[in-house]
TIRO-2110 file (N, C-alpha, C; in Angstrom, 1 decimal):
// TIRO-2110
231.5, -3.2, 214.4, N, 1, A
232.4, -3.6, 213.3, CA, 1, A
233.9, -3.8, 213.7, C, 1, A
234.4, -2.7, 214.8, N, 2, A
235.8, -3.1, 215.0, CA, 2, A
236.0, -4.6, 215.5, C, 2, A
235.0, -4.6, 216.4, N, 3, A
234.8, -6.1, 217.2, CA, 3, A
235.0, -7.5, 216.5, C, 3, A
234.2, -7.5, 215.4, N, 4, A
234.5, -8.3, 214.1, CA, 4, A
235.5, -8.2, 213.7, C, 4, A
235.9, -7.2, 213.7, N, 5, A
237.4, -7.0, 212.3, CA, 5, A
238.4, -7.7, 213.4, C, 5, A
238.7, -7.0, 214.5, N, 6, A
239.7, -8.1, 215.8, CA, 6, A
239.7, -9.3, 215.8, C, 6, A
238.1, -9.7, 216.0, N, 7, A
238.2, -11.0, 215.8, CA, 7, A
238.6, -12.1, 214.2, C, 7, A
238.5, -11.5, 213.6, N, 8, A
238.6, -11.8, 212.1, CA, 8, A
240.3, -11.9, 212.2, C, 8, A
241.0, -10.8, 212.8, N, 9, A
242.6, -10.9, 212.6, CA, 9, A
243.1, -11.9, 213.6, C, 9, A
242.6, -12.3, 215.3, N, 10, A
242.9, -13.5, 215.6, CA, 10, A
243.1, -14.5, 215.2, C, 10, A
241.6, -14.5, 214.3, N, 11, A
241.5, -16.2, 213.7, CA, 11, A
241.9, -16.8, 212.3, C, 11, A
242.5, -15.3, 211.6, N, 12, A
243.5, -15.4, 210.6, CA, 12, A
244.5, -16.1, 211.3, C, 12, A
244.9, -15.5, 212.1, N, 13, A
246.6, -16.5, 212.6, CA, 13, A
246.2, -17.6, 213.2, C, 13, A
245.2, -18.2, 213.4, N, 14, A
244.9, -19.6, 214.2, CA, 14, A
244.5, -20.4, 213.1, C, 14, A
243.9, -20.2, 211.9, N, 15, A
243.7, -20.5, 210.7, CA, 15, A
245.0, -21.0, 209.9, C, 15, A
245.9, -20.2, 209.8, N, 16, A
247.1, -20.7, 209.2, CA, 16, A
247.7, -21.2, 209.6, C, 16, A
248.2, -21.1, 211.1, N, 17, A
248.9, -22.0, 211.6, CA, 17, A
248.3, -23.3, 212.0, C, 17, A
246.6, -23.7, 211.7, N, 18, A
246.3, -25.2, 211.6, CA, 18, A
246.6, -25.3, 209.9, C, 18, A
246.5, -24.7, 208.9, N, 19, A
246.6, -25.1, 207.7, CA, 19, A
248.3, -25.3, 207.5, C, 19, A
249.3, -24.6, 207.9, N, 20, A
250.9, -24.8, 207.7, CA, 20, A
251.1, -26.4, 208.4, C, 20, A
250.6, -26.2, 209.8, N, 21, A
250.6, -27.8, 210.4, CA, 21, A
250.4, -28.7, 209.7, C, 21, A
249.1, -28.4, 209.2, N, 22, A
248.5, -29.9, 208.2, CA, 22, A
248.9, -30.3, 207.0, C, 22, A
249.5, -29.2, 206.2, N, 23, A
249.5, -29.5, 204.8, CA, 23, A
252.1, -29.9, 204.9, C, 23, A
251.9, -29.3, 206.1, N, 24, A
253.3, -29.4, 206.6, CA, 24, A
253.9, -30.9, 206.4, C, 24, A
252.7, -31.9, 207.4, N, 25, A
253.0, -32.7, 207.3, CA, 25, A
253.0, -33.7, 205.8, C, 25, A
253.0, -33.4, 205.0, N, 26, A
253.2, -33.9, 204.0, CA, 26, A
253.7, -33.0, 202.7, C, 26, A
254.7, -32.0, 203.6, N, 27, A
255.7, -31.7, 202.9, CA, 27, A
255.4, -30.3, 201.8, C, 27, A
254.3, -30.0, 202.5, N, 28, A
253.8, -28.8, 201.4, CA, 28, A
253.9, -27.3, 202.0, C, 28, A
254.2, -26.6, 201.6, N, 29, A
254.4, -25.2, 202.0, CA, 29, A
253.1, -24.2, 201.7, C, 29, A
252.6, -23.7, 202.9, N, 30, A
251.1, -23.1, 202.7, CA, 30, A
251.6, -21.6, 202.3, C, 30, A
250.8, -20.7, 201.7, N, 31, A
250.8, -19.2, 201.4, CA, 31, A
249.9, -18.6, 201.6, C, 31, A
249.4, -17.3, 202.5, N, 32, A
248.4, -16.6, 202.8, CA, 32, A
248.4, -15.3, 202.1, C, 32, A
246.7, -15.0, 201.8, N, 33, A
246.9, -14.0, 200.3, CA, 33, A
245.5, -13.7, 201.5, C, 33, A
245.7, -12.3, 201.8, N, 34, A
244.4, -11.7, 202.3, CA, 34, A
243.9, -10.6, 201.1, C, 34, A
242.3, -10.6, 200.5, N, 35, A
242.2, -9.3, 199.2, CA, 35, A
240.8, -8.8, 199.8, C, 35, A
240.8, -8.1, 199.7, N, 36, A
239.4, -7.2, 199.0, CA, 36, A
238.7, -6.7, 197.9, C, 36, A
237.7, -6.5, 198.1, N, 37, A
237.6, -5.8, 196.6, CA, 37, A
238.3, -5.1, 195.4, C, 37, A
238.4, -4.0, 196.7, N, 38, A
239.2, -3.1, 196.1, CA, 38, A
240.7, -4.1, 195.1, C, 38, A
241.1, -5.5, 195.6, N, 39, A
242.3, -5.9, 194.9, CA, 39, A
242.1, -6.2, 193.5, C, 39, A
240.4, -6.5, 193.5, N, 40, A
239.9, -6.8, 191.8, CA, 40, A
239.4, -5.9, 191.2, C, 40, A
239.6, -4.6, 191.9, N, 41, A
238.8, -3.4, 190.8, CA, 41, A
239.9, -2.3, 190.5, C, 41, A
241.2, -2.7, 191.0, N, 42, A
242.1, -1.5, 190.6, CA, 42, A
243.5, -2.3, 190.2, C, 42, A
243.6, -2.0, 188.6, N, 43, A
244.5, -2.3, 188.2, CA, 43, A
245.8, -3.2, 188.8, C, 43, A
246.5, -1.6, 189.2, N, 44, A
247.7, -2.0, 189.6, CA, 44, A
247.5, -3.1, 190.6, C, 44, A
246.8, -2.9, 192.0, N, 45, A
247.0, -4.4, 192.7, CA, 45, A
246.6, -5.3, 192.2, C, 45, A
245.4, -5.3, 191.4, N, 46, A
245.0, -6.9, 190.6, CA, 46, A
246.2, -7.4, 189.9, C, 46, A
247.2, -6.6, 189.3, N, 47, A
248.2, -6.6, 188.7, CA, 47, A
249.5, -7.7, 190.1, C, 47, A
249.3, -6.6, 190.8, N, 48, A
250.4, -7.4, 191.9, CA, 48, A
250.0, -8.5, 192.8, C, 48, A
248.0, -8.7, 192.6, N, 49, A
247.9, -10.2, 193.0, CA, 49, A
247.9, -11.3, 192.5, C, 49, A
247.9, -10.8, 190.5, N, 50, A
248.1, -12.1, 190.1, CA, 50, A
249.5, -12.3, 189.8, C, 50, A
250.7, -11.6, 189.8, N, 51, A
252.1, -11.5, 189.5, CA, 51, A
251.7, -13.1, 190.7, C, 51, A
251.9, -12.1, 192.3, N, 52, A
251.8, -12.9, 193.5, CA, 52, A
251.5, -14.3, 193.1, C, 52, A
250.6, -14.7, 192.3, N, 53, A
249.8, -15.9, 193.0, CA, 53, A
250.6, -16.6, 191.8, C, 53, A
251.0, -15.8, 190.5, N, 54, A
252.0, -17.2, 189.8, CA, 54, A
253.1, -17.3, 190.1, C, 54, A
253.6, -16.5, 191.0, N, 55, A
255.1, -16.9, 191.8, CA, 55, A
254.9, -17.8, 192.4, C, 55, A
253.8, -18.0, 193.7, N, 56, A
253.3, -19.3, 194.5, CA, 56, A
253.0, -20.3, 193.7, C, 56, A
252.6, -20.9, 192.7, N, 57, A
252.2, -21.4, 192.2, CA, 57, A
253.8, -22.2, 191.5, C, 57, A
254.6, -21.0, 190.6, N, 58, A
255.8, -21.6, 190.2, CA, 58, A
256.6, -22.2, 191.7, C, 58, A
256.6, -21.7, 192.4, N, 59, A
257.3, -22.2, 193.9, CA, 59, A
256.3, -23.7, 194.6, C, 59, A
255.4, -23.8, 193.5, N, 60, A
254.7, -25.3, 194.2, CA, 60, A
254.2, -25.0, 195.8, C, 60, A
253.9, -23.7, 195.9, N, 61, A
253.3, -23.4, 197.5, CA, 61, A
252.2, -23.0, 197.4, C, 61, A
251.2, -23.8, 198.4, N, 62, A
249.6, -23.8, 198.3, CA, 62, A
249.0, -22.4, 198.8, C, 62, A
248.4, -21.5, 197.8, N, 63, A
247.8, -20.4, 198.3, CA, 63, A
246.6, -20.4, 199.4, C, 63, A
246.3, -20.1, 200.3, N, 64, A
245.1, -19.8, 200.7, CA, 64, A
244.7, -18.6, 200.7, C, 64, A
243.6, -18.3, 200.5, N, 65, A
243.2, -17.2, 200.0, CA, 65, A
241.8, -17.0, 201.0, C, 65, A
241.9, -15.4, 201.0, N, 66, A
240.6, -15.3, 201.8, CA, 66, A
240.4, -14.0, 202.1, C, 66, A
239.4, -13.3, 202.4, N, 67, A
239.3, -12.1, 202.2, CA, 67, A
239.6, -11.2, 203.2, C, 67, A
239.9, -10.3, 203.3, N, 68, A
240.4, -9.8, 204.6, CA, 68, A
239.7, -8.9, 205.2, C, 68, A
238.8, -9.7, 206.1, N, 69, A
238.0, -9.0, 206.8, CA, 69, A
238.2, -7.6, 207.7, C, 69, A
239.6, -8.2, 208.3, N, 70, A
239.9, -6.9, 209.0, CA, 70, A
240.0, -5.7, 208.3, C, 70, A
240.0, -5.2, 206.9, N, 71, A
239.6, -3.9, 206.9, CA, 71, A
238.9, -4.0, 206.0, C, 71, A
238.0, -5.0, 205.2, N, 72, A
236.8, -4.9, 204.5, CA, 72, A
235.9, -4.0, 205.6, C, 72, A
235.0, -3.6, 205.0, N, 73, A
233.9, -2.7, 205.1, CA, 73, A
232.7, -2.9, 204.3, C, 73, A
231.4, -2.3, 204.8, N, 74, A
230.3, -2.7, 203.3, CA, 74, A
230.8, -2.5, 202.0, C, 74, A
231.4, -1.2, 202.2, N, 75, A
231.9, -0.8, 200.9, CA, 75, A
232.9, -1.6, 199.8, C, 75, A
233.5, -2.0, 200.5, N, 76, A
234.5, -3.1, 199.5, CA, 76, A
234.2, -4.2, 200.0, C, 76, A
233.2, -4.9, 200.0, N, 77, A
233.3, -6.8, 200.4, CA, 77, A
233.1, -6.9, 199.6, C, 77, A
233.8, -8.1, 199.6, N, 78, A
233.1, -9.9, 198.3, CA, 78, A
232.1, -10.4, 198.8, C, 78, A
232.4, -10.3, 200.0, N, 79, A
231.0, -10.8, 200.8, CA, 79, A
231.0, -12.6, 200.5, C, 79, A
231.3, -13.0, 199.7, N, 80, A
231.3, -14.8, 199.6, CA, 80, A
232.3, -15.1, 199.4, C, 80, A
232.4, -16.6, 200.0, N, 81, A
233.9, -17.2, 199.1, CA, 81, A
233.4, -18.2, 197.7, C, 81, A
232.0, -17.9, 197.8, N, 82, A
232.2, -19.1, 196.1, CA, 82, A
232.4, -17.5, 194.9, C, 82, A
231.6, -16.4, 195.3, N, 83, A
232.8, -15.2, 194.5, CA, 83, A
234.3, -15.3, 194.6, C, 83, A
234.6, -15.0, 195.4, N, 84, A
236.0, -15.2, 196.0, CA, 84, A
236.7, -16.0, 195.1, C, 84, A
236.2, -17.2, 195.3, N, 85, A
237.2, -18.1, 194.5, CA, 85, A
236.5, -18.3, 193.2, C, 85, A
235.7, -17.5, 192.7, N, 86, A
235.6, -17.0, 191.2, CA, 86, A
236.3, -16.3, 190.3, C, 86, A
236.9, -15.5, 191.3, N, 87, A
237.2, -14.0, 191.0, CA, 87, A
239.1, -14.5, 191.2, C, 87, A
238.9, -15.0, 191.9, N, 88, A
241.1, -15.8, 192.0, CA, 88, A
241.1, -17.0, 190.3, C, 88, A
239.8, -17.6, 190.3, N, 89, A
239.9, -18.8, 189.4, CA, 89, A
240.4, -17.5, 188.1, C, 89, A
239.6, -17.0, 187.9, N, 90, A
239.8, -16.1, 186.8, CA, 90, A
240.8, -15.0, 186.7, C, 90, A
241.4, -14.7, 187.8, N, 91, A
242.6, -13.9, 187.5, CA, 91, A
244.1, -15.1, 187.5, C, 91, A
243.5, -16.1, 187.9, N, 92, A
244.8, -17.3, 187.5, CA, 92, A
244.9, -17.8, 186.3, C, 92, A
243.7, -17.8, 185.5, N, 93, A
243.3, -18.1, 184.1, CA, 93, A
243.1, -19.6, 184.4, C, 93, A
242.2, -20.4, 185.8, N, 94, A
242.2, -21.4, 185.6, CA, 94, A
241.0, -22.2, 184.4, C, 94, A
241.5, -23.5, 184.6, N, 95, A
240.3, -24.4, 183.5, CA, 95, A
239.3, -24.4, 183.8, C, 95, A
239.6, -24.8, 185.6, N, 96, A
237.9, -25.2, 186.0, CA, 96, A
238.2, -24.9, 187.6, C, 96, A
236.9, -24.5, 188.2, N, 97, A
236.5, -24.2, 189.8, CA, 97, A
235.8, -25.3, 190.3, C, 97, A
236.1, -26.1, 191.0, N, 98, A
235.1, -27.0, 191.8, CA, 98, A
235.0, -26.0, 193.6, C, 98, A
233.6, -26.3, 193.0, N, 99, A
232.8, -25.9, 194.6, CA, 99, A
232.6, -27.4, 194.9, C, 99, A
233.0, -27.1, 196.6, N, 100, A
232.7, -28.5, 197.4, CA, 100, A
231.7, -27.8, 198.2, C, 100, A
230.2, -28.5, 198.0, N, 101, A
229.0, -28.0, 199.3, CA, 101, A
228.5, -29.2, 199.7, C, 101, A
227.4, -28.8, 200.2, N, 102, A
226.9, -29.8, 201.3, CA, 102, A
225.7, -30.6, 200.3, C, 102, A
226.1, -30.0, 199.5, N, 103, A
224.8, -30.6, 198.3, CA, 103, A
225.6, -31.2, 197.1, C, 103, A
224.9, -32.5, 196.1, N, 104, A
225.8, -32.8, 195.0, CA, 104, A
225.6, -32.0, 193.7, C, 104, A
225.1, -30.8, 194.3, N, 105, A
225.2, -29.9, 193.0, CA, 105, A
223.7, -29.3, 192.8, C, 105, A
223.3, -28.7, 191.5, N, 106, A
222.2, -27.8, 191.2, CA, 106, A
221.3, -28.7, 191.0, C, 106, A
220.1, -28.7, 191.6, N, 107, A
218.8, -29.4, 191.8, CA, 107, A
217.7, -28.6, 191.0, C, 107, A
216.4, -29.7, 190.2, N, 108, A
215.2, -29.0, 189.6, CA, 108, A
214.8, -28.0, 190.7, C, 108, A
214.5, -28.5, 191.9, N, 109, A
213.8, -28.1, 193.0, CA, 109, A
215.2, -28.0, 194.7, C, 109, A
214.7, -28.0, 195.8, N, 110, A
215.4, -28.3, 196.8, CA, 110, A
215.1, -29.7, 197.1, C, 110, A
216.3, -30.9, 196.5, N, 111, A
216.2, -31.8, 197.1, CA, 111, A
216.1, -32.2, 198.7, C, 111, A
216.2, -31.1, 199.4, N, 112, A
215.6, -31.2, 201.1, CA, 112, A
214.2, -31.3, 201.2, C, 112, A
213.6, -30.7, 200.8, N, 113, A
212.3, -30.6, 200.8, CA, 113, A
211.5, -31.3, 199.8, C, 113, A
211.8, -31.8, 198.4, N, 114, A
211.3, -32.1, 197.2, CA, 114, A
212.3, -33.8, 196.9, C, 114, A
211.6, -34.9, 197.4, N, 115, A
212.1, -35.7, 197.4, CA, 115, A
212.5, -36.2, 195.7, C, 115, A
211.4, -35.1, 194.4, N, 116, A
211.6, -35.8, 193.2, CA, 116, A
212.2, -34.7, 192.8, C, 116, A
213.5, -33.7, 193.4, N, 117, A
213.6, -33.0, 192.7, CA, 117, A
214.8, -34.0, 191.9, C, 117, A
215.5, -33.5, 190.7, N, 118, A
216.6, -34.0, 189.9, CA, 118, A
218.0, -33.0, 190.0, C, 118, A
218.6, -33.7, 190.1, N, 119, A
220.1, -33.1, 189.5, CA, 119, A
220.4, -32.7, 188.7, C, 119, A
220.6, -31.2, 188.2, N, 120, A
221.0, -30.9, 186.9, CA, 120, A
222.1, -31.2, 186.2, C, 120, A
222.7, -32.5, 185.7, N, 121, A
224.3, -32.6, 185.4, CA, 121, A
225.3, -31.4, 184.9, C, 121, A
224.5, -30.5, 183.6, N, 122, A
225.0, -29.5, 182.7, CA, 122, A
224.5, -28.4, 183.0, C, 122, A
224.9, -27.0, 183.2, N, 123, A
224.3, -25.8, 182.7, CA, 123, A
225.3, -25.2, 181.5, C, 123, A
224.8, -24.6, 180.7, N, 124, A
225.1, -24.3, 179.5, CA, 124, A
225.1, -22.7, 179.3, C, 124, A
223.9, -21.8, 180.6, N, 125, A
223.7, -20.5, 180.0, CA, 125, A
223.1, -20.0, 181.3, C, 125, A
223.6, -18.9, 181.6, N, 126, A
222.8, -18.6, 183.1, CA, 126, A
221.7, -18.3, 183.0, C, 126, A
220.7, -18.8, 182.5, N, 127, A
219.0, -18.4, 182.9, CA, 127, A
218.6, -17.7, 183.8, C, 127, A
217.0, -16.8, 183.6, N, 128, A
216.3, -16.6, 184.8, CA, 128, A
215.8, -17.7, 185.5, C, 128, A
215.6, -18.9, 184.3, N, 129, A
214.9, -20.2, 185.5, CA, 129, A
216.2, -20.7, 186.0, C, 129, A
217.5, -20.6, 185.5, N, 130, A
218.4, -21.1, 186.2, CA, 130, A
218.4, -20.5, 188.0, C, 130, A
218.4, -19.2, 187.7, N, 131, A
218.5, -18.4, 188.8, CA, 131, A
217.5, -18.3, 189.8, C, 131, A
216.3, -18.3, 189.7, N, 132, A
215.3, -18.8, 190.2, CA, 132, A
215.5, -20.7, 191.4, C, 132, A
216.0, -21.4, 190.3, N, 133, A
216.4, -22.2, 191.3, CA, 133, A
217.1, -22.6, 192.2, C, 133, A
218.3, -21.0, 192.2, N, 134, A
219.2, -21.3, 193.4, CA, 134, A
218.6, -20.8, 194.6, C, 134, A
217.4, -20.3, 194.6, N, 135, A
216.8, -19.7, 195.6, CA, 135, A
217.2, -18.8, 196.5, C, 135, A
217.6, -19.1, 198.0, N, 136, A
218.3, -18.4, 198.6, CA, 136, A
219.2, -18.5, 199.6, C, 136, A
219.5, -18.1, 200.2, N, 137, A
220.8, -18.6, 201.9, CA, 137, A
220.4, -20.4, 202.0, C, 137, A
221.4, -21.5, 201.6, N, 138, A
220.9, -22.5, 202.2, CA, 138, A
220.9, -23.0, 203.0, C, 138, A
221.5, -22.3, 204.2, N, 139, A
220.9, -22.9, 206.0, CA, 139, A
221.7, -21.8, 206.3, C, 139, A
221.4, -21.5, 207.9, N, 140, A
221.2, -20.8, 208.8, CA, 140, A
222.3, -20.1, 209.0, C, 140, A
223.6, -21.0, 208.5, N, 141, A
224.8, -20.5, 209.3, CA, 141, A
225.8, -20.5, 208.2, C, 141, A
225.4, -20.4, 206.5, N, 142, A
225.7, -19.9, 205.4, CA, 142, A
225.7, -18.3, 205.1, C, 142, A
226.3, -18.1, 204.3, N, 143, A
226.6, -16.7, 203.2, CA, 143, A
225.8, -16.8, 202.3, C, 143, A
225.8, -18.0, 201.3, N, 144, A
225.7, -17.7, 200.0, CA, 144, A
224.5, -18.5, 199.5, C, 144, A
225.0, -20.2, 199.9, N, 145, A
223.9, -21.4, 199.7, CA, 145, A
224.5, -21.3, 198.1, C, 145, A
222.9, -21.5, 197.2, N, 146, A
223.4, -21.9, 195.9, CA, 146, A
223.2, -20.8, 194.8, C, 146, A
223.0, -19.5, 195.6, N, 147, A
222.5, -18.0, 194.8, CA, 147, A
223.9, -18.0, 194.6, C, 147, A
224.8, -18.1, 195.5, N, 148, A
226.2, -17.6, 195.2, CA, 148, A
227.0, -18.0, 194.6, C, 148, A
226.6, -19.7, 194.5, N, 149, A
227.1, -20.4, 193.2, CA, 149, A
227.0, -20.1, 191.5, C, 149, A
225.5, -19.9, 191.9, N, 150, A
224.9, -19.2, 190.4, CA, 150, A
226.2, -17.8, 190.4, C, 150, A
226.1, -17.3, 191.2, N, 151, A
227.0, -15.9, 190.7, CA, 151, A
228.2, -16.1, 190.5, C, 151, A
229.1, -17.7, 190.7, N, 152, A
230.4, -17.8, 190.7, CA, 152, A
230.2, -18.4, 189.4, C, 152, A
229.1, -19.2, 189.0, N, 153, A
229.3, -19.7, 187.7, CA, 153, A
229.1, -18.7, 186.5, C, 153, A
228.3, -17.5, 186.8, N, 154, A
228.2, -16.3, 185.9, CA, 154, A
229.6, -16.0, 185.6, C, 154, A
230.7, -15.9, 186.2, N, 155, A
232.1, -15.1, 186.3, CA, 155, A
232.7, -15.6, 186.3, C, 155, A
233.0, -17.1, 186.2, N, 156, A
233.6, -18.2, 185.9, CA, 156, A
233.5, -18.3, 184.1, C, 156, A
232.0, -18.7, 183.9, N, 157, A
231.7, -19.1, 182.2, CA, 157, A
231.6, -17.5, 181.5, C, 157, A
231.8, -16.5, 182.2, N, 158, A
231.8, -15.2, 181.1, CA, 158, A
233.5, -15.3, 180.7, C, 158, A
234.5, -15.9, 181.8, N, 159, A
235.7, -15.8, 181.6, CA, 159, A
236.6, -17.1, 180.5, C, 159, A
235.6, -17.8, 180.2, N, 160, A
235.9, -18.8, 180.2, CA, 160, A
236.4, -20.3, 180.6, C, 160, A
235.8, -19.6, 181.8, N, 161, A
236.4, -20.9, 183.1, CA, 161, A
235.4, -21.7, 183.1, C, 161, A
235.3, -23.3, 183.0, N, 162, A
234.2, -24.2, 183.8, CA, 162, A
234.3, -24.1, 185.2, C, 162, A
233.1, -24.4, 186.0, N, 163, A
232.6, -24.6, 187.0, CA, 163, A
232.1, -25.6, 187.4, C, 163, A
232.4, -26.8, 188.7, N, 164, A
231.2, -27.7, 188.7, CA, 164, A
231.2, -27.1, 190.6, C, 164, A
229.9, -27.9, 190.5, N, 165, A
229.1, -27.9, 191.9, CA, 165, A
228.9, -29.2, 192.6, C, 165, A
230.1, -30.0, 193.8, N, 166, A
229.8, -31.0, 193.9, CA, 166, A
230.1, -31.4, 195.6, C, 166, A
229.8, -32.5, 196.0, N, 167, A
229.5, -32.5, 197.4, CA, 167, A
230.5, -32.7, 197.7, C, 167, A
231.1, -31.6, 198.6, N, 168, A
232.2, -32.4, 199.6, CA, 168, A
232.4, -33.5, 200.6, C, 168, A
231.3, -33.8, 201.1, N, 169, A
232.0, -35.2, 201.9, CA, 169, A
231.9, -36.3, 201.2, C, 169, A
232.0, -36.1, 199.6, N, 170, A
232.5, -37.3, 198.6, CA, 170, A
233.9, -37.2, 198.1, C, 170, A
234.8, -37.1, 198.5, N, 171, A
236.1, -36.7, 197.9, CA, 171, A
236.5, -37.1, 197.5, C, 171, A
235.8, -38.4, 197.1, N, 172, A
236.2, -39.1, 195.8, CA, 172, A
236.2, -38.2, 194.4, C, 172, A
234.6, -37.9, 194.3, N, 173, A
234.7, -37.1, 193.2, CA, 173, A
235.6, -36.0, 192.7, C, 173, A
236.5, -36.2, 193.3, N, 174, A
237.9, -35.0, 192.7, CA, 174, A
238.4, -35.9, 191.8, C, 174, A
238.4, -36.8, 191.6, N, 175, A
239.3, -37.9, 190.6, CA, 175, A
238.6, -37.9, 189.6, C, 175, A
237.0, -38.1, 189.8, N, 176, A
236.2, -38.0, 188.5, CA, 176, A
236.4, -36.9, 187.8, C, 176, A
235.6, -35.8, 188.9, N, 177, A
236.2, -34.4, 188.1, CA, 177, A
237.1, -34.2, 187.3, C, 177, A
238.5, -34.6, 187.7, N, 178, A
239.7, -34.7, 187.4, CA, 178, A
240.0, -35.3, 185.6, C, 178, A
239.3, -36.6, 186.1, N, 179, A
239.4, -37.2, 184.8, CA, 179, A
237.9, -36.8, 183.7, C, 179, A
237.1, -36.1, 184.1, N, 180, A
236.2, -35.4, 183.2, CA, 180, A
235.3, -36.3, 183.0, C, 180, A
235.1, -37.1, 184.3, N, 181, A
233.5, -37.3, 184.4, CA, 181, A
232.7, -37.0, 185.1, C, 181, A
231.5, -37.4, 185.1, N, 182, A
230.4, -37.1, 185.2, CA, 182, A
230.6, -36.4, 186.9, C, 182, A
230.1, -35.5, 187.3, N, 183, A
230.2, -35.5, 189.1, CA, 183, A
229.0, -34.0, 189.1, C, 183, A
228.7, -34.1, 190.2, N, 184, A
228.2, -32.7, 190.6, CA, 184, A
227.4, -32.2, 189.3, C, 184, A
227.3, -31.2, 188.8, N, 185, A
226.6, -30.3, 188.0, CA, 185, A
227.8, -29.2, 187.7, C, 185, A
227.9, -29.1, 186.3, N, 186, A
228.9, -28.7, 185.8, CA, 186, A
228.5, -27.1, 185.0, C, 186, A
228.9, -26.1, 184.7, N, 187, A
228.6, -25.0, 184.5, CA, 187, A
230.0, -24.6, 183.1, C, 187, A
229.6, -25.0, 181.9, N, 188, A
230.3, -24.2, 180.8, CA, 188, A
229.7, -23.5, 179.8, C, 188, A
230.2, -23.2, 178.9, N, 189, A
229.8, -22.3, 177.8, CA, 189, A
229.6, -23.3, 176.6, C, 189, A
228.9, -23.1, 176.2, N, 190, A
228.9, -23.8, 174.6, CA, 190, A
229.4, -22.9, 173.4, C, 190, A
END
């Protein structure tokens, strides 16, 4: 575990300093917010990380957010970042979470394997057959896949935050999203 946790603090600083570079160039000022658990289960700091994150926000400086491995332990992980950024959407009081995955969202079946599976456009209510169909780890070198989605849309729509689930190497669909069409598979409350 220390071995991880060292390497986790390296590649924090090699991490930001490609994200300050890049978003630099076009004039934007990045912000690093390391949390744990423990920052969403105990008042006072959930208190001083959302104060934090609407200062950055009033200052127009892009949060990055990410968990801080170096002294997580089993005991306090998030363990995901589609939690992760469940759990920030909702203490920011956002409208809505877009997940960018490798997939365009919640399938009948695994469209990898099930050439007729369908796209779910809407979910409405976390089901057991909802849950059932995120199955489990979706490849090899994932955390979460789409179990973890289901669990960000749980804590997203209890908060009343929408959720959609949509492919990142279409980045177009952020404009749809944006303008409140159709994209991905979308996760609200009725």
């Amino acid at each position: 575990m220390p071995g991880k946790q060292a390497a986790a603090s390296v590649g924090q600083c090699e991490l930001m300093y490609t994200y300050d570079k890049l978003f630099s160039e076009y004039g934007h000022t990045v912000a690093q917010i390391l949390v744990t658990a423990d920052d969403f289960g105990h008042k006072d700091r959930f208190d001083n990380f959302r104060n934090t994150m609407q200062r950055l926000l009033d200052f127009s400086a892009i949060p990055v957010i990410n968990e801080n491995d170096t002294v997580s332990t089993n005991e306090i992980v998030i363990g995901d970042n589609d939690t992760l950024a469940a759990l920030v959407s909702t203490a920011v009081e956002a409208d809505i979470l877009v997940l960018l995955s490798d997939i365009d969202g919640l399938y009948t079946s695994d469209p990898r394997k099930n050439r007729d599976a369908v796209l779910i456009p809407c979910v409405t209510s976390i089901t057991d057959e909802i849950r059932k169909l995120a199955g489990g780890k979706g490849t090899e070198f994932g955390t979460g896949g789409m179990e973890t989605k289901i669990k960000a849309a749980e804590i997203c729509m209890e908060a009343g935050c929408e959720m959609i689930i949509a492919n990142g190497s279409k980045p177009e669909l952020l404009y749809d999203i944006v303008q409140g069409l159709p994209a991905g598979t979308r996760f609200r409350k009725e």
